[in-house]
Residue frames relative to the residue before (quaternion, step in Angstrom):
aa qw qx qy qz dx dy dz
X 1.0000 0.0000 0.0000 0.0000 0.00 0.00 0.00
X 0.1565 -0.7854 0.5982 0.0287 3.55 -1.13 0.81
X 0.0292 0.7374 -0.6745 -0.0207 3.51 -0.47 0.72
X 0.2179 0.7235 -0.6476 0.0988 3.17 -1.48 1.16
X 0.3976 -0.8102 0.4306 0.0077 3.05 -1.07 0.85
X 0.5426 0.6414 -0.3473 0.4166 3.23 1.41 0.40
X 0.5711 -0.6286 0.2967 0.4367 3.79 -0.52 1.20
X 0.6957 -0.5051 0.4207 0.2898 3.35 -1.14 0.71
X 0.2713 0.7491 -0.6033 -0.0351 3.83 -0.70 -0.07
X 0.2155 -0.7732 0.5882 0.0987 3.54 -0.86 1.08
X 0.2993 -0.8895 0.3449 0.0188 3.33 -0.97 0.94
X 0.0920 0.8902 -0.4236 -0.1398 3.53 0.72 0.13
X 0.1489 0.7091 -0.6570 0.2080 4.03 -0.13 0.98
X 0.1118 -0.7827 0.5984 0.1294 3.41 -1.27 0.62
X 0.1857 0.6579 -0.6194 0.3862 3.74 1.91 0.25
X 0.4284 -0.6811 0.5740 0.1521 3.15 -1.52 0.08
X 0.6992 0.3694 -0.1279 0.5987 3.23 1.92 -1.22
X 0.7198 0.4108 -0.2338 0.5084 3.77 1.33 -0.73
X 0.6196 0.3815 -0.5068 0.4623 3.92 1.13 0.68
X 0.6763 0.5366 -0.3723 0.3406 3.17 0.66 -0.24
X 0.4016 0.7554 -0.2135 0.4717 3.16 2.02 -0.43
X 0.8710 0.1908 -0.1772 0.4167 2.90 0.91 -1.64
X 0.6136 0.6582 -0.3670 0.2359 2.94 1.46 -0.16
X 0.5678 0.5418 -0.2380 0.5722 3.29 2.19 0.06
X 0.4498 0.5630 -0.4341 0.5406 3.44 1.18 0.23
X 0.6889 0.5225 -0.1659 0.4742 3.67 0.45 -1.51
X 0.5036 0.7568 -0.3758 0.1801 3.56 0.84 -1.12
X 0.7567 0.5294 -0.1475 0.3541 3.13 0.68 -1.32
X 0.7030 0.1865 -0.2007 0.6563 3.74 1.32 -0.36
X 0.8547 0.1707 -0.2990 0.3884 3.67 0.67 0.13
X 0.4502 -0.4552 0.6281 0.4423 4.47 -1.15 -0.25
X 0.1492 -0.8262 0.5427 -0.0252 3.03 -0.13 1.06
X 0.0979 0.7902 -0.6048 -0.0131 4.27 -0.28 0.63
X 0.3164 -0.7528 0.5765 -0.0294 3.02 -0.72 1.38
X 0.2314 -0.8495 0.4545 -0.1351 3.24 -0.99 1.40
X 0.1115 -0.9099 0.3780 0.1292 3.85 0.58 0.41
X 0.7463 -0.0648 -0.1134 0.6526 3.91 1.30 0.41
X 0.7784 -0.5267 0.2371 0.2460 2.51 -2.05 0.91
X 0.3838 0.8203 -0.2815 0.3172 3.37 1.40 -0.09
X 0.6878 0.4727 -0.0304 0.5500 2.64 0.56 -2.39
X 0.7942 0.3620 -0.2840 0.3969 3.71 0.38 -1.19
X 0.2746 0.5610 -0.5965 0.5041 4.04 1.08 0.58
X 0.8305 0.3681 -0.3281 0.2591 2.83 -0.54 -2.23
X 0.6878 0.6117 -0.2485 0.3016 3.61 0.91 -0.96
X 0.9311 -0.1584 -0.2059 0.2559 3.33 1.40 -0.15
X 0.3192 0.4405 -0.6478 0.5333 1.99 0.40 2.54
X 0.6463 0.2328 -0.4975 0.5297 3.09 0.26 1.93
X 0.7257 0.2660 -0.2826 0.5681 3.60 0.72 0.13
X 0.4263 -0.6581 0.5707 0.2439 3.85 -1.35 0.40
X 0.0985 -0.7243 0.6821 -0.0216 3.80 -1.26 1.25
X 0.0647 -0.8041 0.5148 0.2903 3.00 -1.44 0.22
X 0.6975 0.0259 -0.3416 0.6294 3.38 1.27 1.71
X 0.0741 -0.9029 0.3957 0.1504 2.75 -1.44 0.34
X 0.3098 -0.8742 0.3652 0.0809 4.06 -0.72 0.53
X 0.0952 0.8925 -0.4283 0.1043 2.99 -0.21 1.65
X 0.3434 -0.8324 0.3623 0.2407 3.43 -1.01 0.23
X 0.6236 -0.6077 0.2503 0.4231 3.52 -0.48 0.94
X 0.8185 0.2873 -0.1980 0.4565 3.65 0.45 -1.14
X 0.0482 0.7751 -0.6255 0.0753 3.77 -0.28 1.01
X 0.3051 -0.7584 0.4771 0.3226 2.85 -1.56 0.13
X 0.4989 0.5872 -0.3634 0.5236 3.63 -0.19 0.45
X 0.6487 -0.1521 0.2594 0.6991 3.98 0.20 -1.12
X 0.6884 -0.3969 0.6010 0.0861 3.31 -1.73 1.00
X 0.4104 -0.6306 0.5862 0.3006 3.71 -0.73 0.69
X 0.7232 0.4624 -0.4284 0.2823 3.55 0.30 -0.78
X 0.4473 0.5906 -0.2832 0.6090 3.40 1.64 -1.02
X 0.7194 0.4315 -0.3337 0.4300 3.63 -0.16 -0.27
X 0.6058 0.4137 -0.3810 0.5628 3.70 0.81 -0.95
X 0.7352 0.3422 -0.3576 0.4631 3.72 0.27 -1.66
X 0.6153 0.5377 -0.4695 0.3345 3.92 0.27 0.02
X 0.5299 0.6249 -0.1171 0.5613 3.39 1.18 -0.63
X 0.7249 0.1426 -0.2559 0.6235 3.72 0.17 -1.00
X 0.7677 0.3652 -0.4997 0.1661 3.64 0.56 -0.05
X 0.4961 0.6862 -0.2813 0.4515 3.42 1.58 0.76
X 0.6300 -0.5469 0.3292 0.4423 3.32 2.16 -0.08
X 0.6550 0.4805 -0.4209 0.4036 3.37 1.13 -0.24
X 0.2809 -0.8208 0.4960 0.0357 3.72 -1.08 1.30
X 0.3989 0.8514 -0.2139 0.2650 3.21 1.56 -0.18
X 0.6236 -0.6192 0.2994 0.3716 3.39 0.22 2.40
X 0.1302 0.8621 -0.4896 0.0125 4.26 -0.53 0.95
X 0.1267 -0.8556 0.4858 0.1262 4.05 0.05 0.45
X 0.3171 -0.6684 0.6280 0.2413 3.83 -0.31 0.65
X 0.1195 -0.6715 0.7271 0.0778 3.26 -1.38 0.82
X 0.3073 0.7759 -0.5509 0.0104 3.51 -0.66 0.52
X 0.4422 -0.4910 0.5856 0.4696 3.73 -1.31 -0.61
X 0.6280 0.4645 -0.4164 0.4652 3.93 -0.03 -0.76
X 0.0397 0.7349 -0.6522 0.1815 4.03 -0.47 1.38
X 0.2030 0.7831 -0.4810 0.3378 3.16 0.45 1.03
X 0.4752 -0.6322 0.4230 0.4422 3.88 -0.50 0.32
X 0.6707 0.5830 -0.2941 0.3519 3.13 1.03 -1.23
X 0.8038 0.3326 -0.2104 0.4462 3.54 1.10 -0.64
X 0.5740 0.5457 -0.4392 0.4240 3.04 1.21 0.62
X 0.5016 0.6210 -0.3405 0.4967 2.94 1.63 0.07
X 0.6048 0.5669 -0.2517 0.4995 3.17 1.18 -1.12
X 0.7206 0.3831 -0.3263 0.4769 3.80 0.57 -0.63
X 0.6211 0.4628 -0.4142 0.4781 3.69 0.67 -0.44
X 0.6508 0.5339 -0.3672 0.3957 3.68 0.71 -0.98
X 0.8410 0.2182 -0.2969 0.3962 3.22 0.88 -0.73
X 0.7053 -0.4980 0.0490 0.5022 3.73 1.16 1.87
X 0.7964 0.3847 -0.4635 -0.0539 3.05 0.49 0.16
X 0.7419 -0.5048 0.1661 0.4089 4.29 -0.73 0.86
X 0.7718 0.0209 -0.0084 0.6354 3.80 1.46 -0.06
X 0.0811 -0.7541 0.6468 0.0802 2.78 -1.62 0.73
X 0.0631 -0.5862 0.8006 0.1073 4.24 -1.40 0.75
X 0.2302 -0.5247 0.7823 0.2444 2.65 -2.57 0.58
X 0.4853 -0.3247 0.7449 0.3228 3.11 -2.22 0.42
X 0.4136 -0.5118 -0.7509 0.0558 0.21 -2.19 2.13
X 0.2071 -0.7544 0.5845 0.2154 3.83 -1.27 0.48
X 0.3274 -0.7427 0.4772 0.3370 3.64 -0.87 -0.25
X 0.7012 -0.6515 0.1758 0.2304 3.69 -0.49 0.91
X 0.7132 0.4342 -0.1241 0.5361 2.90 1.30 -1.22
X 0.6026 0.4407 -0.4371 0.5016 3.71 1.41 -0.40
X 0.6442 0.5220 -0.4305 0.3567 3.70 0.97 -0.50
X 0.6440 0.5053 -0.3100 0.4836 3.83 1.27 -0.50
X 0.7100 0.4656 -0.2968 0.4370 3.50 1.30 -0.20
X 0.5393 0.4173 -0.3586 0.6375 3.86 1.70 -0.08
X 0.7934 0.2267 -0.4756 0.3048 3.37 0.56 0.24
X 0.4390 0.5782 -0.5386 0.4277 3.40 1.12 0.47
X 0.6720 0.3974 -0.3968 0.4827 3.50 0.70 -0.93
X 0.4657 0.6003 -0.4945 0.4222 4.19 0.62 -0.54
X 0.7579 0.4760 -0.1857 0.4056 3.43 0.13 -1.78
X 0.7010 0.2505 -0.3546 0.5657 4.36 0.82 -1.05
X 0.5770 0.4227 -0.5887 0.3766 4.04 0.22 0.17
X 0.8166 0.3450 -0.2017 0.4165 4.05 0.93 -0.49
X 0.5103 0.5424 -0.3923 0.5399 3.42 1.68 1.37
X 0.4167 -0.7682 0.4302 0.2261 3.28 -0.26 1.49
X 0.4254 -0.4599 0.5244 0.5767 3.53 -0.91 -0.79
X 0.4335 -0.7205 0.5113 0.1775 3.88 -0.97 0.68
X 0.4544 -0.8006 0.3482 0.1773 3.19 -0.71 1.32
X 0.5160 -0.6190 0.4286 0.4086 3.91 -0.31 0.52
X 0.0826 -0.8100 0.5745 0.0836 3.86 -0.72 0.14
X 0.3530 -0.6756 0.6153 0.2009 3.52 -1.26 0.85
X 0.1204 0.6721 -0.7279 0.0622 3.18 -1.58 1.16
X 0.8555 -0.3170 -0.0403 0.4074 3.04 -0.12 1.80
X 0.6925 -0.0706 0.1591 0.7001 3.61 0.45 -1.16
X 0.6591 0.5560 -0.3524 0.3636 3.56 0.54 -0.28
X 0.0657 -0.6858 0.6662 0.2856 4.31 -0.52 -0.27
X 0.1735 -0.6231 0.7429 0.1725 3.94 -0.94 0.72
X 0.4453 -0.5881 0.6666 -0.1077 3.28 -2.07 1.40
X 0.2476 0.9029 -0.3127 -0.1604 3.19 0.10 0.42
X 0.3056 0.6788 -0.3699 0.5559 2.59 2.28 0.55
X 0.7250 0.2026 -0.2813 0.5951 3.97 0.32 -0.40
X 0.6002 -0.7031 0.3250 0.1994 3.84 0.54 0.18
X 0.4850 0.7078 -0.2510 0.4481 3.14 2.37 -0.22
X 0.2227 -0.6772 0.6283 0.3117 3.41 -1.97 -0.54
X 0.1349 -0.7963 0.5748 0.1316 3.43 -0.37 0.43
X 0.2178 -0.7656 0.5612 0.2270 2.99 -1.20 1.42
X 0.6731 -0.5271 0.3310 0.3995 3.82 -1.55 0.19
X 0.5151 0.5635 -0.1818 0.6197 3.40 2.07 -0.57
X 0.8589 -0.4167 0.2936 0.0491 3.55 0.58 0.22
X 0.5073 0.5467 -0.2769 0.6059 2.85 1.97 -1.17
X 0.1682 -0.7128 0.6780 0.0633 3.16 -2.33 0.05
X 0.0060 -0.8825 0.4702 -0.0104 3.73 -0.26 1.02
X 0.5007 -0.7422 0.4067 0.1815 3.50 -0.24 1.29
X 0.1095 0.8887 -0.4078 -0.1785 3.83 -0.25 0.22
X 0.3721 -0.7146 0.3859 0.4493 3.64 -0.31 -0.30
X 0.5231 -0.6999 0.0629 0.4822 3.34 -0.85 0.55
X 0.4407 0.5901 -0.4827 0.4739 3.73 1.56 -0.14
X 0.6104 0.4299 -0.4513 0.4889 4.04 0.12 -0.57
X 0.6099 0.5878 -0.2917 0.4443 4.02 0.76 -0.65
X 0.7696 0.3684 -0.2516 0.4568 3.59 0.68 -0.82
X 0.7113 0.4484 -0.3090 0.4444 3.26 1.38 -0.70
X 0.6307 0.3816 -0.4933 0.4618 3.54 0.69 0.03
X 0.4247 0.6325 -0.4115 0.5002 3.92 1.24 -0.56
X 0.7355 0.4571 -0.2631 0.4253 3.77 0.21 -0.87
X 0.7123 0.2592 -0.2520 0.6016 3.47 0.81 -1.02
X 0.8431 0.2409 -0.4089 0.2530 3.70 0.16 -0.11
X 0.1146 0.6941 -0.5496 0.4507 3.52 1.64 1.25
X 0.9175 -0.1036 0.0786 0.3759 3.38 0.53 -0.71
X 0.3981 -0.8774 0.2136 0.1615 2.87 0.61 2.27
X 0.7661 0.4361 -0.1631 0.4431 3.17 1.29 -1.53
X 0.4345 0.6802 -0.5264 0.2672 3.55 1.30 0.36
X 0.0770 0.6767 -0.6813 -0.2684 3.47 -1.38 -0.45
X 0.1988 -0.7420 0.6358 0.0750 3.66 -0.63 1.89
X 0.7698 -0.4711 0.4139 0.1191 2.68 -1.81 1.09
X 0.3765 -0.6646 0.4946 0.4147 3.23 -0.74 -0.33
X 0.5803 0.4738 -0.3843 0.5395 3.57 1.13 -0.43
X 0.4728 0.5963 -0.4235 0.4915 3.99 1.08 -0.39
X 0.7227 0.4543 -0.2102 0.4767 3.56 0.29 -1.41
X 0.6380 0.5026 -0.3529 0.4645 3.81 0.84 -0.34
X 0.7245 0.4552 -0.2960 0.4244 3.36 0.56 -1.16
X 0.5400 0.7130 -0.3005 0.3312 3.67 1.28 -0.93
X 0.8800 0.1994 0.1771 0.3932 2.75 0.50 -2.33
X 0.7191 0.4602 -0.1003 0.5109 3.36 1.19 -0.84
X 0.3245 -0.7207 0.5362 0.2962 3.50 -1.11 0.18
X 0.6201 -0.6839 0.2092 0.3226 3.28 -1.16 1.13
X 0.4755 0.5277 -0.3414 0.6156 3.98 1.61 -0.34
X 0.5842 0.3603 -0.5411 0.4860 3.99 0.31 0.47
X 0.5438 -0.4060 0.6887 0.2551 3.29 -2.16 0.43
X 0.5691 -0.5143 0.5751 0.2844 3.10 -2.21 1.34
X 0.6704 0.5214 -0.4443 0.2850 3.74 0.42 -0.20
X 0.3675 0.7743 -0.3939 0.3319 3.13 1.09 0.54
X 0.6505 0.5250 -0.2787 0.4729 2.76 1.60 -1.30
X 0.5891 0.4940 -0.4094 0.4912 3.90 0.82 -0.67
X 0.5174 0.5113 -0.5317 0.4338 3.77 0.78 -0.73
X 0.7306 0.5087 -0.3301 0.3139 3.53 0.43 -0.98
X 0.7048 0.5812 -0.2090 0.3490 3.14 0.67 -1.39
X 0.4037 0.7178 -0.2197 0.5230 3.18 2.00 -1.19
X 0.6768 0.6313 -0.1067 0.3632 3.34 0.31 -1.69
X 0.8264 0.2469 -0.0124 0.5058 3.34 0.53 -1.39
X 0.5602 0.5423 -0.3391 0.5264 3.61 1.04 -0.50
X 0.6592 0.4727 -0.2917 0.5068 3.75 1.18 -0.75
X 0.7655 0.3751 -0.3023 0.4265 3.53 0.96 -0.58
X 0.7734 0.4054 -0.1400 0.4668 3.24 1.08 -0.59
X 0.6974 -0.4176 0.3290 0.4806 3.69 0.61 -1.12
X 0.6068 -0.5122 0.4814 0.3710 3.46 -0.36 0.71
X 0.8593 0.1714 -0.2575 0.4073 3.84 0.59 -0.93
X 0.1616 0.8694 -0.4022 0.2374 3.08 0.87 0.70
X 0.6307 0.0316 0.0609 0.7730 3.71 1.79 -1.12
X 0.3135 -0.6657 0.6612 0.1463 3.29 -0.66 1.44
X 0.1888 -0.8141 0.5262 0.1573 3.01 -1.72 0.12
X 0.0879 -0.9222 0.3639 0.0966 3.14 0.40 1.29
X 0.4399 -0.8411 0.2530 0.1871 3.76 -0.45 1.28
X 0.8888 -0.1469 -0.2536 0.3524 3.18 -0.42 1.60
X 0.2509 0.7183 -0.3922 0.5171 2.17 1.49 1.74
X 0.5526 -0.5849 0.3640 0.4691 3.25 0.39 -1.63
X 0.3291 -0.6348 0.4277 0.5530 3.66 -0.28 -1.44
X 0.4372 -0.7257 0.5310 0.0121 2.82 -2.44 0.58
X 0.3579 -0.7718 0.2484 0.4632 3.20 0.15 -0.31
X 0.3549 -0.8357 0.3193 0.2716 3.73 -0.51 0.74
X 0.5320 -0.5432 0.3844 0.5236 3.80 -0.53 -0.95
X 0.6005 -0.6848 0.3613 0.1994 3.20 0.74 0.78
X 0.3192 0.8489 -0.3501 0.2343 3.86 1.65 -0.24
């Protein structure tokens, strides 16, 4: 089992020596899943959740640009930067037209590429909506619960999305294969989720996440 908490970033490079590069540059502020054609990087995201992504223009398999415009035309909005060598106006046009939110040429410098995607990622982060859990209001912008009595419960930011997720939607009960695809990466173990549930039932209250049997969980009232 792996638990990490650093924002997703999907990568699509097919250099052998300059993804692995970046994907160790990036390391430190993102889970970085490296991807090696335009193929692989579809299937990847549009079946797994990111919260940016980096691709390069020449793949093999589908074309990066084909890959962004394939993507947004399936619904996926997820923050995207062309890497490429061709810096031309004309093809930077060409890469925005075809959706995606930035564009670097090769050679690039690191630290401007870690700073367009921070700025990429806070222009595509709403303001987060307070939520009710029973007596409690979850924050997921400061990461907290507040009780109506006063209390305060610190959260992390993975213990934050999962109680956000289930109490987005009170009457749900999500799966457990739901709660993977959401929250987790797909190379972790379902027992993560109990790690979680574990996690939050200890800080908060046993009813905090119902558990509904062989079903999944819900959210509770937090009592």
């Amino acid at each position: 089992m792996r638990i990490d908490e650093r924002p997703r970033l999907l990568l699509v490079e097919d250099d052998p020596v300059l993804g692995p590069l970046i994907a160790e540059l990036l390391a430190d502020d993102y889970d970085v899943q490296l991807a090696s054609d335009g193929q692989k990087g579809l299937h990847l995201g549009l079946t797994a959740h990111w919260e940016a992504m980096v691709i390069d223009r020449g793949l093999p398999g589908m074309d990066g640009l084909e890959l962004v415009s394939a993507l947004r035309t399936k619904g996926i909005t997820t923050p995207a930067i062309i890497l490429t060598a061709l810096g031309r106006t004309a093809e930077k046009i060409a890469g925005l037209d075809a959706g995606a939110n930035d564009y670097m040429t090769k050679p690039f410098d690191a630290g401007e590429l870690r700073a367009r995607l921070r700025a990429m990622t806070r222009s595509f982060t709403p303001a987060p909506e307070q939520l009710q859990v029973g007596d409690w209001l979850l924050d997921p912008g400061s990461r907290s619960l507040r009780s109506s009595y006063g209390g305060q419960v610190g959260l992390t930011a993975k213990e934050s999305e999962f109680l956000a997720l289930l109490a987005g939607s009170p009457e749900r009960v999500f799966t457990r294969q739901e709660l993977m695809h959401d929250l987790f990466h797909p190379d972790d173990s379902q027992s993560v989720i109990d790690t979680y549930v574990h996690y939050l039932r200890k800080k908060v209250s046993k009813s905090v996440i119902r558990t509904v049997h062989g079903m999944g969980y819900q959210i509770g009232d937090g009592a």
